[in-house]
Backbone as numpy.savetxt, mean C-alpha at the origin, in Angstrom:
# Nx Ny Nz CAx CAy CAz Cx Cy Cz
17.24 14.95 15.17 16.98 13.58 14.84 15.63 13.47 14.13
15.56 12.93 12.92 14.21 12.15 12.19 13.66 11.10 12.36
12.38 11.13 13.04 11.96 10.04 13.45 11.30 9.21 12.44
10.68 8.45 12.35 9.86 7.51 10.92 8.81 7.98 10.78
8.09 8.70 11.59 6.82 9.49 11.77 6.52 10.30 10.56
8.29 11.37 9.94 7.89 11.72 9.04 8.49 11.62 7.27
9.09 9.94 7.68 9.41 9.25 6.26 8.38 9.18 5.19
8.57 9.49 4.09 8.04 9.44 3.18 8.40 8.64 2.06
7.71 7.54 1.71 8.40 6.13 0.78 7.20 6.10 -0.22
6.91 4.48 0.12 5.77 4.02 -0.68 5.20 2.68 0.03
3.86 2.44 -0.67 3.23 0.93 0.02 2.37 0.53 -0.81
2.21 -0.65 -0.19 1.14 -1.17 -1.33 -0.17 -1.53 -1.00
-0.81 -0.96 -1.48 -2.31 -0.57 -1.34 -3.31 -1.61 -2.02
-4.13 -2.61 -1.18 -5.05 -3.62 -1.90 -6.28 -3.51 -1.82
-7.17 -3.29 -2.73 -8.58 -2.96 -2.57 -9.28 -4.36 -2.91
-10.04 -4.27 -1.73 -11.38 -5.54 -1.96 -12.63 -5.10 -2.45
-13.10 -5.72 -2.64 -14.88 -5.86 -3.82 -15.77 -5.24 -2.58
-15.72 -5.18 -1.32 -16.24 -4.81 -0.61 -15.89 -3.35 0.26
-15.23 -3.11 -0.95 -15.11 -1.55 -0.45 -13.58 -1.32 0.63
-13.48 -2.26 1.42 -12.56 -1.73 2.25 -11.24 -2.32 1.55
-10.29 -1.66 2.22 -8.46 -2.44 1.75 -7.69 -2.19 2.86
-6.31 -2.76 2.15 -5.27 -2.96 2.84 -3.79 -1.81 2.73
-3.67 -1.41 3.28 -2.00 -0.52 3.28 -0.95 -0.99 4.34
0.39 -1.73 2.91 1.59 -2.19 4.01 2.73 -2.37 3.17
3.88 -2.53 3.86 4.99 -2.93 3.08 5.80 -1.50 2.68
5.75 -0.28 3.56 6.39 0.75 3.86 7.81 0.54 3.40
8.32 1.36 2.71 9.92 1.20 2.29 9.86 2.77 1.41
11.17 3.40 2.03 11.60 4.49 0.59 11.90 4.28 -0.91
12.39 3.08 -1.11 12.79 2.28 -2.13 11.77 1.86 -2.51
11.11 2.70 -4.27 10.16 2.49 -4.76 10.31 1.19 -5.70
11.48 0.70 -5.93 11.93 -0.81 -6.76 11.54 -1.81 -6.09
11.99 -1.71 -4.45 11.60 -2.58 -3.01 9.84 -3.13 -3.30
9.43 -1.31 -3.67 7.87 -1.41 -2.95 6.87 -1.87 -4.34
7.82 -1.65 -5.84 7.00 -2.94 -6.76 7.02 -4.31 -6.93
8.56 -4.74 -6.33 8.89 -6.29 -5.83 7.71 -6.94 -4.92
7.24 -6.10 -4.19 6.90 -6.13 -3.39 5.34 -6.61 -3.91
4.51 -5.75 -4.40 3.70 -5.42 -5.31 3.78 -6.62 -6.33
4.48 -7.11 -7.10 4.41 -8.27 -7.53 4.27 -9.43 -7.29
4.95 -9.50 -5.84 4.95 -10.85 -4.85 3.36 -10.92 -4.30
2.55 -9.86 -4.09 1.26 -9.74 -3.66 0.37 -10.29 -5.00
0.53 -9.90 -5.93 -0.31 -10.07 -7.27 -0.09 -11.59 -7.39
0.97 -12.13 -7.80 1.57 -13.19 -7.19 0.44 -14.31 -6.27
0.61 -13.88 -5.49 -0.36 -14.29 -4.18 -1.41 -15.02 -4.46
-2.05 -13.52 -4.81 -3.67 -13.56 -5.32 -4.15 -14.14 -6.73
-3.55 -14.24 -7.27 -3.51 -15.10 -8.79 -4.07 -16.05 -8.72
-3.66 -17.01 -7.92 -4.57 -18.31 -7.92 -5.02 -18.56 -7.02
-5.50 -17.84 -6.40 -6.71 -18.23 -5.16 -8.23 -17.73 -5.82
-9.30 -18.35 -4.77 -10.58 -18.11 -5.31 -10.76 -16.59 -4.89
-10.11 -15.68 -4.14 -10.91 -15.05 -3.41 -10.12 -13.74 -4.25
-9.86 -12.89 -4.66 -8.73 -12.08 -5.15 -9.47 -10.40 -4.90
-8.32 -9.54 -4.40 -8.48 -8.57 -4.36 -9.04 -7.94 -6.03
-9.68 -6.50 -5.73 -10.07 -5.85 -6.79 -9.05 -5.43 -7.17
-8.15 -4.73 -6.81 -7.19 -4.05 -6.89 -5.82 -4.01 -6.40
-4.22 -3.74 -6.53 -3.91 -4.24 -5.92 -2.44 -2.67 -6.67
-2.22 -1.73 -5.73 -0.84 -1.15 -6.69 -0.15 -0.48 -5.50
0.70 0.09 -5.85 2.02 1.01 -5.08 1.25 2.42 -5.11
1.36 2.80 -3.86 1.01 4.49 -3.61 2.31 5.09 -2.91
2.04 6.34 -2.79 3.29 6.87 -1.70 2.51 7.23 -0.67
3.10 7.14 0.37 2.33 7.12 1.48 3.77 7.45 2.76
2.89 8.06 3.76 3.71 8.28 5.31 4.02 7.61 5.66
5.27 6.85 6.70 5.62 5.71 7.17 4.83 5.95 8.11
4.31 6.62 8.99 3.50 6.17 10.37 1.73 6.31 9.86
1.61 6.77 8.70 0.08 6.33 8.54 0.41 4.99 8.18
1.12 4.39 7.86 1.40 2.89 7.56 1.21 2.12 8.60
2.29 2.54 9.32 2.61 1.80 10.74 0.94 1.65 11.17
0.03 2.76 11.67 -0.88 2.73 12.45 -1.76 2.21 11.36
-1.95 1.65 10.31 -2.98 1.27 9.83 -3.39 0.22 10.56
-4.65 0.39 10.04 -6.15 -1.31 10.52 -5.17 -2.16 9.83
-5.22 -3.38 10.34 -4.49 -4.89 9.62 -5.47 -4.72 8.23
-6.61 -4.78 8.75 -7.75 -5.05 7.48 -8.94 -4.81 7.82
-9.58 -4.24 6.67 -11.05 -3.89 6.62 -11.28 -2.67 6.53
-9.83 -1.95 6.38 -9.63 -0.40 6.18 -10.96 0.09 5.29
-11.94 1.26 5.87 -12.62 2.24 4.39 -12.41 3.62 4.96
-11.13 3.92 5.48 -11.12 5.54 5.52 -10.98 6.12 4.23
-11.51 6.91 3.52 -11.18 7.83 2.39 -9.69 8.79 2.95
-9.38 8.74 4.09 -7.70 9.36 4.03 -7.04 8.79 3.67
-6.64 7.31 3.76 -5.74 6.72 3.58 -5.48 6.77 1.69
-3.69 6.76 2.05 -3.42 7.18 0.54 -4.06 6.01 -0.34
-4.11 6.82 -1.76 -5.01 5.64 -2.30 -4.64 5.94 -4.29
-3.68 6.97 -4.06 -3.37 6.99 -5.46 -2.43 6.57 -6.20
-2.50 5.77 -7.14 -0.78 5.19 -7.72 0.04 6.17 -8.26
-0.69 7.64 -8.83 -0.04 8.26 -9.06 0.53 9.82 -8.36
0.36 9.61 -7.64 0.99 10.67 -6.26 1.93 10.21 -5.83
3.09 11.53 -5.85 4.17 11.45 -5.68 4.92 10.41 -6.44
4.57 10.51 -7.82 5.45 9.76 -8.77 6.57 11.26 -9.11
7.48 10.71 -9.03 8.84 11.53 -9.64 8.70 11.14 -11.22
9.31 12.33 -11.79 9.30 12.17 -13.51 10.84 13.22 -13.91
C-alpha cells in the first residue's frame, strides 16, 4: 500500500516581500495545480497587500500537508517552478 507520504504532484508556492511564503493546494494534476495558481493570482490582483511572487512547484504531498499555514522561511521547502517539469 502507498501512502500520501510519498506522492509526488505539485503546489503552489507564494512568496511575500518579507521573505517568508506559503506552500498549498497539493494535487498530481499539474492542469488542477495552474487552475489553481490562477485563482490565487486572481485573488491578489486587487487587493492592497499582494504577494511578491506567486507559481506552481513540484513538491511532496506530506511536505505539503505538514507545512506552517504561514510565515514559512525554510530554504527546504520546494521553491522552484522549474523542477520536475516533464518535457
Amino acid at each position: 500500500m502507498t501512502t500520501s507520504k510519498y506522492a509526488w504532484g505539485y503546489a503552489v508556492r507564494r512568496e511575500w516581500s518579507n521573505g517568508s511564503h506559503d506552500l498549498f493546494g497539493f494535487t498530481s494534476d499539474k492542469g488542477e495545480a495552474e487552475r489553481s495558481l490562477t485563482r490565487d493570482q486572481s485573488y491578489w490582483r486587487r487587493g492592497p497587500v499582494r504577494p511578491v511572487a506567486v507559481y506552481v512547484v513540484a513538491a511532496n504531498a506530506s511536505a505539503v500537508e505538514q507545512h506552517a499555514v504561514d510565515g514559512c522561511r525554510s530554504a527546504s521547502c520546494p521553491d522552484s517552478p522549474k523542477r520536475g517539469e516533464l518535457r
